[in-house]
N, CA, C and O atoms as a GROMACS GRO file, in nm:
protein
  428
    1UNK      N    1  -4.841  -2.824   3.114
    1UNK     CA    2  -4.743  -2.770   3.022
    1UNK      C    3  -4.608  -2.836   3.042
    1UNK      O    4  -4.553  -2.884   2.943
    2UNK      N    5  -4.538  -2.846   3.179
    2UNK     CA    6  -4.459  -2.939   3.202
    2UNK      C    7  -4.454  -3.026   3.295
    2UNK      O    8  -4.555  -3.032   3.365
    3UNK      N    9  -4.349  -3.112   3.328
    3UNK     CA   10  -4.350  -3.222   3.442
    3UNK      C   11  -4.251  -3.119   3.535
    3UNK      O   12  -4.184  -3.020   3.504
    4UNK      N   13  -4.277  -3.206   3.693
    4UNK     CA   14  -4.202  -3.096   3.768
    4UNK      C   15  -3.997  -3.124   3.707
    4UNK      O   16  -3.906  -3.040   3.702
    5UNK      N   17  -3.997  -3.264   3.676
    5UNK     CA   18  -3.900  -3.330   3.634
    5UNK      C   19  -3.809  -3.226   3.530
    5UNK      O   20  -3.686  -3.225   3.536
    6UNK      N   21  -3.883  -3.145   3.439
    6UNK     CA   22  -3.837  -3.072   3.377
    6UNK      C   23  -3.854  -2.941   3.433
    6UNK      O   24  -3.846  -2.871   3.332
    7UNK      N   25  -3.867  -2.885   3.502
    7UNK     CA   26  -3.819  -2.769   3.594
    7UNK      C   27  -3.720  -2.709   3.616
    7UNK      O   28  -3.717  -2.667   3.732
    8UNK      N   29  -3.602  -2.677   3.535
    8UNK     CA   30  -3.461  -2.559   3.551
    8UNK      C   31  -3.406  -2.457   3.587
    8UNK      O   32  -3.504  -2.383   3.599
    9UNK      N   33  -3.327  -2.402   3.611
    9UNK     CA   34  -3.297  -2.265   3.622
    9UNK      C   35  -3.352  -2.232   3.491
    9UNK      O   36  -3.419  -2.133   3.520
   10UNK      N   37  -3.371  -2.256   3.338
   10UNK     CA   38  -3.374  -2.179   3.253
   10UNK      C   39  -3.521  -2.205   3.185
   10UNK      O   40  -3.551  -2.156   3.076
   11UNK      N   41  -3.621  -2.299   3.273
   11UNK     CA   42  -3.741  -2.268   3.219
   11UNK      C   43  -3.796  -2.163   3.257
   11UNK      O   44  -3.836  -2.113   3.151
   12UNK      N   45  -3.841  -2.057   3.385
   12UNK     CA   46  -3.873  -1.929   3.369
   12UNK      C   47  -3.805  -1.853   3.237
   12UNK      O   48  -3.870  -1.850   3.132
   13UNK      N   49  -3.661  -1.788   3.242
   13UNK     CA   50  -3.651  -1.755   3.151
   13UNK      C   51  -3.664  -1.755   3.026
   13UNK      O   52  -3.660  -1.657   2.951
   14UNK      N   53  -3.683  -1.885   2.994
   14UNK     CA   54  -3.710  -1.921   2.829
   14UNK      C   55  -3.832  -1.874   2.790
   14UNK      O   56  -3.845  -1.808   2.687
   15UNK      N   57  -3.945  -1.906   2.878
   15UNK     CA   58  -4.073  -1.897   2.895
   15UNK      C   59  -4.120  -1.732   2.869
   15UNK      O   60  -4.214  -1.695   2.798
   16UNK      N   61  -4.023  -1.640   2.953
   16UNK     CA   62  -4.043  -1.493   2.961
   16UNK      C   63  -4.017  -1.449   2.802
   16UNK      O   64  -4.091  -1.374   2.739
   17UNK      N   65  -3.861  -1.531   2.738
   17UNK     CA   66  -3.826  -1.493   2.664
   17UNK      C   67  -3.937  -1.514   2.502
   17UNK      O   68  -3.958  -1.446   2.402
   18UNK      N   69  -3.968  -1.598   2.534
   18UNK     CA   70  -4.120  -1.638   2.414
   18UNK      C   71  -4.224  -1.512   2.454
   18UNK      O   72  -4.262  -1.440   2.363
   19UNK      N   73  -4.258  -1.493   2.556
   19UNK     CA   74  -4.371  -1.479   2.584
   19UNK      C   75  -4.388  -1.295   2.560
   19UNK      O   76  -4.494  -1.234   2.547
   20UNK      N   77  -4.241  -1.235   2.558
   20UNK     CA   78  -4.267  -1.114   2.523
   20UNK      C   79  -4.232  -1.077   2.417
   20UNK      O   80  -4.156  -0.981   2.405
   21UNK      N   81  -4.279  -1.144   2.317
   21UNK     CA   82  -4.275  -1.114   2.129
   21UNK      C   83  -4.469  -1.072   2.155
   21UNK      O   84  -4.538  -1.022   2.067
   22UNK      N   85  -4.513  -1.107   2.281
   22UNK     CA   86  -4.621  -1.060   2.295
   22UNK      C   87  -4.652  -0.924   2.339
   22UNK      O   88  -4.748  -0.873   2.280
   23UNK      N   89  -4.607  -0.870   2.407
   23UNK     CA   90  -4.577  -0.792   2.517
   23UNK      C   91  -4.526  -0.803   2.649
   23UNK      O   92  -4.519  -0.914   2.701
   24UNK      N   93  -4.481  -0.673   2.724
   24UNK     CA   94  -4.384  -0.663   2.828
   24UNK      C   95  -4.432  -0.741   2.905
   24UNK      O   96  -4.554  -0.729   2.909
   25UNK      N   97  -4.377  -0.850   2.998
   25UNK     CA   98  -4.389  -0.946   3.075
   25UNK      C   99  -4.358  -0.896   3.252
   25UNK      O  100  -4.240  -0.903   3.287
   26UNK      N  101  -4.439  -0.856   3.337
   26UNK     CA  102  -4.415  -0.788   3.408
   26UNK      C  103  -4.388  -0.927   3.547
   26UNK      O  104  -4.382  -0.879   3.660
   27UNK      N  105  -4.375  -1.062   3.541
   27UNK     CA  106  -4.388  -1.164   3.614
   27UNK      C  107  -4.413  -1.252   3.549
   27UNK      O  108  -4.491  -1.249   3.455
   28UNK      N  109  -4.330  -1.377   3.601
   28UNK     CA  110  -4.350  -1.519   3.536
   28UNK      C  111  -4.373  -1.612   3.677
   28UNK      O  112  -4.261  -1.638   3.721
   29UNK      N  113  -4.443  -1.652   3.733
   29UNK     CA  114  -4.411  -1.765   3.855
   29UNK      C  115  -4.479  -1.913   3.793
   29UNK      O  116  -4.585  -1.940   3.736
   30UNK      N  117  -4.383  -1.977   3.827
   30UNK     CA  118  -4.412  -2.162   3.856
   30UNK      C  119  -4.460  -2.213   4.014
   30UNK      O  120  -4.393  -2.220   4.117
   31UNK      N  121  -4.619  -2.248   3.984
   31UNK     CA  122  -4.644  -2.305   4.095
   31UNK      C  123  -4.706  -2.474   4.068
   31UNK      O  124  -4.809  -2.499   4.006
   32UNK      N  125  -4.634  -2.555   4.118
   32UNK     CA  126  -4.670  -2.694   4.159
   32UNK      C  127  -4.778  -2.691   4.263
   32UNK      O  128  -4.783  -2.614   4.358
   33UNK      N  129  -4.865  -2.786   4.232
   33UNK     CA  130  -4.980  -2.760   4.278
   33UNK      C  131  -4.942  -3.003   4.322
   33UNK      O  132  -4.909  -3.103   4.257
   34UNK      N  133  -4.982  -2.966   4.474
   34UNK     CA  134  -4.967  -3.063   4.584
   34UNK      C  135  -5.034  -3.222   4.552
   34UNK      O  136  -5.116  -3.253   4.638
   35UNK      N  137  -5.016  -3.307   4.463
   35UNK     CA  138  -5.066  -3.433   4.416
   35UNK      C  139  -5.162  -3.503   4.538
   35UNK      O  140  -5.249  -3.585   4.508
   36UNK      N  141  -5.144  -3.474   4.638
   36UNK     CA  142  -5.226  -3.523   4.778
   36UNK      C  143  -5.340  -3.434   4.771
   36UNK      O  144  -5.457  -3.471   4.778
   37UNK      N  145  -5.300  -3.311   4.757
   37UNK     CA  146  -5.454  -3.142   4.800
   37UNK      C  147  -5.545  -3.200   4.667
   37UNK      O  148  -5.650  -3.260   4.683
   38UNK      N  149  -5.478  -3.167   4.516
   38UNK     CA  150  -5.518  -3.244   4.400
   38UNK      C  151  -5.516  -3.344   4.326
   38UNK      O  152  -5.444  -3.354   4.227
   39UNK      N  153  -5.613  -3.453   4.377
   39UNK     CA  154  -5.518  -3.590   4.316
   39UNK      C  155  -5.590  -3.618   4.176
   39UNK      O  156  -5.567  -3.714   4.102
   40UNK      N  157  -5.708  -3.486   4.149
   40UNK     CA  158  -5.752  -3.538   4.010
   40UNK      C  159  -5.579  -3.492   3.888
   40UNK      O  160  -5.510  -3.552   3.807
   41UNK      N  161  -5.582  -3.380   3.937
   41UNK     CA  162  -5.492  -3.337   3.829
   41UNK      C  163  -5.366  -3.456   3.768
   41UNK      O  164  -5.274  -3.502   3.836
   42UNK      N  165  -5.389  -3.480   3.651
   42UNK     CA  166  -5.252  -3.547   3.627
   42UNK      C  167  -5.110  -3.493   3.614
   42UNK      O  168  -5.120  -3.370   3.616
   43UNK      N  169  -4.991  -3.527   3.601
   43UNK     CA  170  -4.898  -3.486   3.613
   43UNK      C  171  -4.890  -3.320   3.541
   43UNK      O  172  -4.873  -3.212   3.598
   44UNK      N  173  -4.908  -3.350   3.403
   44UNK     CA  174  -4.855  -3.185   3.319
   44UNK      C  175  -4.973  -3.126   3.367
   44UNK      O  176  -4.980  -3.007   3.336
   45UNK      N  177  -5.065  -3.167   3.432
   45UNK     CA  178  -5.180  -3.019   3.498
   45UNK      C  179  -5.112  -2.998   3.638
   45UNK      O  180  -5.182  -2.922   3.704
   46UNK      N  181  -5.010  -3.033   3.699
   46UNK     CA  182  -4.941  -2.972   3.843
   46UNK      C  183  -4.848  -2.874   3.828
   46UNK      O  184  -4.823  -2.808   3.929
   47UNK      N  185  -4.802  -2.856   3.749
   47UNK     CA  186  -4.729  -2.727   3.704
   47UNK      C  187  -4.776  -2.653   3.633
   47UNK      O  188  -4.793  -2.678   3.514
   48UNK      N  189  -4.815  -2.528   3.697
   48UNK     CA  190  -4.847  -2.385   3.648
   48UNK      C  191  -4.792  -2.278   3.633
   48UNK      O  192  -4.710  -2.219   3.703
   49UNK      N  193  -4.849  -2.250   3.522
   49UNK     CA  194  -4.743  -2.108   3.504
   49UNK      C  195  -4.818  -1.986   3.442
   49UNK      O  196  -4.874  -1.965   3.335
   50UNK      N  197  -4.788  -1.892   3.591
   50UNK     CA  198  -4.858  -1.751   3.562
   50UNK      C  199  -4.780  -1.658   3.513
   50UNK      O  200  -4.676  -1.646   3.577
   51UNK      N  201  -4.793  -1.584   3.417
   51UNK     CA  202  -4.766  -1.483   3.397
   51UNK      C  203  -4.826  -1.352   3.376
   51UNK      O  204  -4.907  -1.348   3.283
   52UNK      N  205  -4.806  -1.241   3.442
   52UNK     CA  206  -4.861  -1.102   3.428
   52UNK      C  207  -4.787  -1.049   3.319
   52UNK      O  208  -4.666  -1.069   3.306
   53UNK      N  209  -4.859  -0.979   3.237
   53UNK     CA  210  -4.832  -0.933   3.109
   53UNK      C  211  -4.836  -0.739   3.160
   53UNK      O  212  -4.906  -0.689   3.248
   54UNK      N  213  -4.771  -0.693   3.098
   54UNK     CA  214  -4.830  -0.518   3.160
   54UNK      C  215  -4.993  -0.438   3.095
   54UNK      O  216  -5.040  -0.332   3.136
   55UNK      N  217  -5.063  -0.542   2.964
   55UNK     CA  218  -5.126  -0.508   2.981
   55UNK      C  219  -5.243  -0.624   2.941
   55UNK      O  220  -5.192  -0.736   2.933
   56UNK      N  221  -5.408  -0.620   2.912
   56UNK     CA  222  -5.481  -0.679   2.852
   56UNK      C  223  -5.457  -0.708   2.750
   56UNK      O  224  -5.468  -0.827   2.717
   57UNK      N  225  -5.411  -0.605   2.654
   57UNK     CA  226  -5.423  -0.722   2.468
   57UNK      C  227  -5.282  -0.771   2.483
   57UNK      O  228  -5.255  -0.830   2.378
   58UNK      N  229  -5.179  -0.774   2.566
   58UNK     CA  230  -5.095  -0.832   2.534
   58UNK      C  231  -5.102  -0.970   2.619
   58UNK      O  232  -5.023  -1.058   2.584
   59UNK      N  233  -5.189  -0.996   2.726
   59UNK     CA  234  -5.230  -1.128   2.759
   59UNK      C  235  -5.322  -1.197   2.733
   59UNK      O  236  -5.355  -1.297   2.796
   60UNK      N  237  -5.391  -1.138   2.609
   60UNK     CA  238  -5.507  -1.212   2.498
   60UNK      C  239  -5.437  -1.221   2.387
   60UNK      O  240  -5.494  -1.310   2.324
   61UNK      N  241  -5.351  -1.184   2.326
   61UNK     CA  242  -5.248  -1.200   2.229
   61UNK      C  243  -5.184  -1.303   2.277
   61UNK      O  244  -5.192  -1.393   2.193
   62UNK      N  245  -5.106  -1.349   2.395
   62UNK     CA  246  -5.069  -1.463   2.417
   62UNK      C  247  -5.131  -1.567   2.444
   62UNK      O  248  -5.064  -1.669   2.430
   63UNK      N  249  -5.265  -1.584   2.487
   63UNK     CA  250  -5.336  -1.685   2.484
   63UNK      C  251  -5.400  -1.721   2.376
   63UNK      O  252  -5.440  -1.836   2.360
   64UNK      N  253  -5.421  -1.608   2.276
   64UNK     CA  254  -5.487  -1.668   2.154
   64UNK      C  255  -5.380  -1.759   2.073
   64UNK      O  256  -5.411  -1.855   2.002
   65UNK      N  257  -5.238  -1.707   2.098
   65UNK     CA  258  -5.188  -1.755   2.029
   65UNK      C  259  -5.075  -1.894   2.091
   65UNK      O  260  -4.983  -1.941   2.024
   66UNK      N  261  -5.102  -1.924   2.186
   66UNK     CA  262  -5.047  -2.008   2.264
   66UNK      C  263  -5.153  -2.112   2.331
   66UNK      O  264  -5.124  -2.228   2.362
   67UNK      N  265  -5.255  -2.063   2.345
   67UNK     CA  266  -5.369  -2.207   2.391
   67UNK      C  267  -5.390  -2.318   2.284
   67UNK      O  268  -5.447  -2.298   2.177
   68UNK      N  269  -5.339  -2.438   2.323
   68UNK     CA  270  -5.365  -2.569   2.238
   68UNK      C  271  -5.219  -2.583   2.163
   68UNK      O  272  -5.188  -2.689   2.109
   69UNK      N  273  -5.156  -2.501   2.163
   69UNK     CA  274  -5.001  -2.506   2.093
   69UNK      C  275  -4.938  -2.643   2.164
   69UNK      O  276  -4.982  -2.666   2.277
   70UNK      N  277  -4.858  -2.719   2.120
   70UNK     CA  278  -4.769  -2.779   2.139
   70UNK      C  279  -4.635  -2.766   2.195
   70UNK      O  280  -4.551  -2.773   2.106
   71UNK      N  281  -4.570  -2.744   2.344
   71UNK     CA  282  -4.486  -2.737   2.359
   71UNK      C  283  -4.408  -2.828   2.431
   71UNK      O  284  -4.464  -2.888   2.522
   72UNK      N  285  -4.270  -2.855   2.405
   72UNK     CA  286  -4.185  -3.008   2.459
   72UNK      C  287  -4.268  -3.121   2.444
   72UNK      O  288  -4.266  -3.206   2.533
   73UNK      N  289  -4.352  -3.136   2.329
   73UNK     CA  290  -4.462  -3.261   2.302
   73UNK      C  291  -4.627  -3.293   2.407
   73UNK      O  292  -4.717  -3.377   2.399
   74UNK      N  293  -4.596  -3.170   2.502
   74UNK     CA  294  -4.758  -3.119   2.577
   74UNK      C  295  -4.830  -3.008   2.534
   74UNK      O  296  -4.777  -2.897   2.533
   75UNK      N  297  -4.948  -3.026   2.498
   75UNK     CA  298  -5.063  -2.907   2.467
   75UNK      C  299  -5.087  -2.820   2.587
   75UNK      O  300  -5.120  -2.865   2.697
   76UNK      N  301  -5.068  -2.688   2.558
   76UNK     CA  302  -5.063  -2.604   2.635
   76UNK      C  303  -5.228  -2.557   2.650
   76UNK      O  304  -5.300  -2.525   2.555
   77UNK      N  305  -5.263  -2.559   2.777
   77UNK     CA  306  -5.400  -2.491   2.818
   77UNK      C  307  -5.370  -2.287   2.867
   77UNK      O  308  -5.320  -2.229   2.962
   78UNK      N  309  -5.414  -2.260   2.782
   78UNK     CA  310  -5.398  -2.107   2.806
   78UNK      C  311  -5.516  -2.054   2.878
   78UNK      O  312  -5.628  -2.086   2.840
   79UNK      N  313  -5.497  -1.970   2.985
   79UNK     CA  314  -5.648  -1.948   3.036
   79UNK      C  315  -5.614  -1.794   3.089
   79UNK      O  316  -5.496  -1.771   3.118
   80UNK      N  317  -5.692  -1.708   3.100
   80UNK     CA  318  -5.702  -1.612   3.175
   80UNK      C  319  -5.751  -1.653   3.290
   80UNK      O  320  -5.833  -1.745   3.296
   81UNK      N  321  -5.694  -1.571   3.422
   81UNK     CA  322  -5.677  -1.597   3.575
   81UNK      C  323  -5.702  -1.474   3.639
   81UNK      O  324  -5.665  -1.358   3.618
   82UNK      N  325  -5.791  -1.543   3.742
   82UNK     CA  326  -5.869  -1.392   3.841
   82UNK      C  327  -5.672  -1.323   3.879
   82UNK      O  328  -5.561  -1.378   3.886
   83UNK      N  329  -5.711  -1.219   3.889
   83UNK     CA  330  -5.582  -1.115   3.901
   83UNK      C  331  -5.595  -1.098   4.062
   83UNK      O  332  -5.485  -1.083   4.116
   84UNK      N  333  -5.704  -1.097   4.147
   84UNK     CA  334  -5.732  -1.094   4.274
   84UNK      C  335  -5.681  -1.226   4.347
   84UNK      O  336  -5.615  -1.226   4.451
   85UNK      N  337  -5.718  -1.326   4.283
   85UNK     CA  338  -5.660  -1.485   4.356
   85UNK      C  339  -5.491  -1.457   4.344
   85UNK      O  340  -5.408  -1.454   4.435
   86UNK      N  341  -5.474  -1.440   4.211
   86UNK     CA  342  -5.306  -1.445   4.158
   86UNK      C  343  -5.291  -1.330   4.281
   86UNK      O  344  -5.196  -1.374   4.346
   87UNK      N  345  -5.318  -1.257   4.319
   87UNK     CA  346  -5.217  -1.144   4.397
   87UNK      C  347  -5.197  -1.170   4.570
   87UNK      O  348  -5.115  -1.149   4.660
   88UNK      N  349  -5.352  -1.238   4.545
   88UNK     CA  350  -5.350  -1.336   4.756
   88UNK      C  351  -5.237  -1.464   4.732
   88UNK      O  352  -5.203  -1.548   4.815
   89UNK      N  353  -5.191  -1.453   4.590
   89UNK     CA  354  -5.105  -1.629   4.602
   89UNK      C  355  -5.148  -1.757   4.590
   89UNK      O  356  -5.090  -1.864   4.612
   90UNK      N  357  -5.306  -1.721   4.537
   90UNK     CA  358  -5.368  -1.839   4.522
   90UNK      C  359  -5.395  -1.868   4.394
   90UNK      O  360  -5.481  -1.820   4.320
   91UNK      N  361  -5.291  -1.970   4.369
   91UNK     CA  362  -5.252  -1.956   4.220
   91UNK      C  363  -5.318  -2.162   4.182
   91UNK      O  364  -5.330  -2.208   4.068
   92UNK      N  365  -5.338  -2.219   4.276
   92UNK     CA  366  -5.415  -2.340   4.243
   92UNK      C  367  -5.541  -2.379   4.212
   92UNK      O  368  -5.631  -2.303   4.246
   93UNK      N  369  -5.577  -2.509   4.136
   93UNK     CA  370  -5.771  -2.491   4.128
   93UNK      C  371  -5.804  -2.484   4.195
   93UNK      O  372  -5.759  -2.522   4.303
   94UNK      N  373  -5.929  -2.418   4.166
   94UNK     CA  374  -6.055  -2.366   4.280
   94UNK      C  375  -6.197  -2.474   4.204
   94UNK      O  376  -6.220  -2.522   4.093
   95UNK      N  377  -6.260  -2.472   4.326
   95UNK     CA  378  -6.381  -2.580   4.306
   95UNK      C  379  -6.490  -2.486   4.258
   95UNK      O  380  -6.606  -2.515   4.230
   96UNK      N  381  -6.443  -2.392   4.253
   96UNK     CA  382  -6.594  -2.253   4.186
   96UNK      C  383  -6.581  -2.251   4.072
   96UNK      O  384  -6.491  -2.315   4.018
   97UNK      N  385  -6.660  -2.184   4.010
   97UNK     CA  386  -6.686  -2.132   3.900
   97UNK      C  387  -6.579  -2.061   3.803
   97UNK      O  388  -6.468  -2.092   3.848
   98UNK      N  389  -6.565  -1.986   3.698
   98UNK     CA  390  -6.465  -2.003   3.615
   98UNK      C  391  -6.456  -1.851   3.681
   98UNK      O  392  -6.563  -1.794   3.704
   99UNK      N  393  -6.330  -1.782   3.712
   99UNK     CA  394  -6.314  -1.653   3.782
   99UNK      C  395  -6.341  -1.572   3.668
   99UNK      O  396  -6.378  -1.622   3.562
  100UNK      N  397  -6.317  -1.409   3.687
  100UNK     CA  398  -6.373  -1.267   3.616
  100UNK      C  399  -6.248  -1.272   3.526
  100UNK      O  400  -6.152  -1.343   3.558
  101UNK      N  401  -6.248  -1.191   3.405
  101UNK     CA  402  -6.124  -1.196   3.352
  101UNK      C  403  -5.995  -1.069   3.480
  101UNK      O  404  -6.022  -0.984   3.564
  102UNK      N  405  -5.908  -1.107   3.444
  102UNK     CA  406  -5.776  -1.078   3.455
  102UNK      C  407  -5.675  -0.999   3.374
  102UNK      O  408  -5.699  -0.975   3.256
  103UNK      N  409  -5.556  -0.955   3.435
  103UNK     CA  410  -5.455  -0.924   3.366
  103UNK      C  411  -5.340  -1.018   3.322
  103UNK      O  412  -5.254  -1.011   3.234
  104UNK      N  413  -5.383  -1.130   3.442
  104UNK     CA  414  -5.255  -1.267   3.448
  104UNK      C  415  -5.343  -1.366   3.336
  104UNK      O  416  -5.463  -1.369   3.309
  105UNK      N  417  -5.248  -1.428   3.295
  105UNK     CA  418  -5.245  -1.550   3.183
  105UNK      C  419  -5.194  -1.666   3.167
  105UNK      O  420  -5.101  -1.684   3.089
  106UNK      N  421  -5.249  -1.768   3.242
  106UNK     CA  422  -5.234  -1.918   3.283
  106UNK      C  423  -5.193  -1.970   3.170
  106UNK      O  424  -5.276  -1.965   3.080
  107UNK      N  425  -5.059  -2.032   3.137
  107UNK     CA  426  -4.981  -2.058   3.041
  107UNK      C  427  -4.987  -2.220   3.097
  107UNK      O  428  -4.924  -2.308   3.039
   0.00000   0.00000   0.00000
């Protein structure tokens, strides 16, 4: 979604501020994910961005309507995210299988 290059004080916020025409946004985190740990990922797949929504249709409302969108000229991959990994902090790929649905929403 972005390069770490574009990383600001005001991309969380902007991000929150889109994201709750969906519903209440209860967390936004940016995690860069380590080009050495992952060297398949290319650049706009090292920055991730989770957000917890307060509930289910309001983090399927944002992914329906935000997966494949275009933003700053990168296609956004929207995914629902195990809510159990997101809460241990393990917010990078995993070599398993696709996790259970969630409350969090991989923007």
């Amino acid at each position: 979604m972005a390069l770490i290059e574009e990383l600001d004080d005001d991309f969380v916020p902007d991000i929150v501020n889109e994201l709750e025409s969906f519903g209440k946004v209860e967390t936004c985190e940016v995690v860069v994910a380590d080009p050495v740990a992952y060297p398949s990922l290319i650049p706009q797949e090292r920055v991730r961005v989770f957000v917890r929504f307060a509930n289910y249709q309001a983090a399927m409302q944002a992914l329906v309507n935000l997966d494949g969108r275009t933003y700053a000229g990168k296609q956004i991959a929207g995914h629902l995210y195990d809510d159990i990994r997101a809460s241990l902090g393990d917010f990078l790929p995993s070599e398993t299988s696709e996790p259970p649905l969630p409350l969090r929403c991989l923007i």
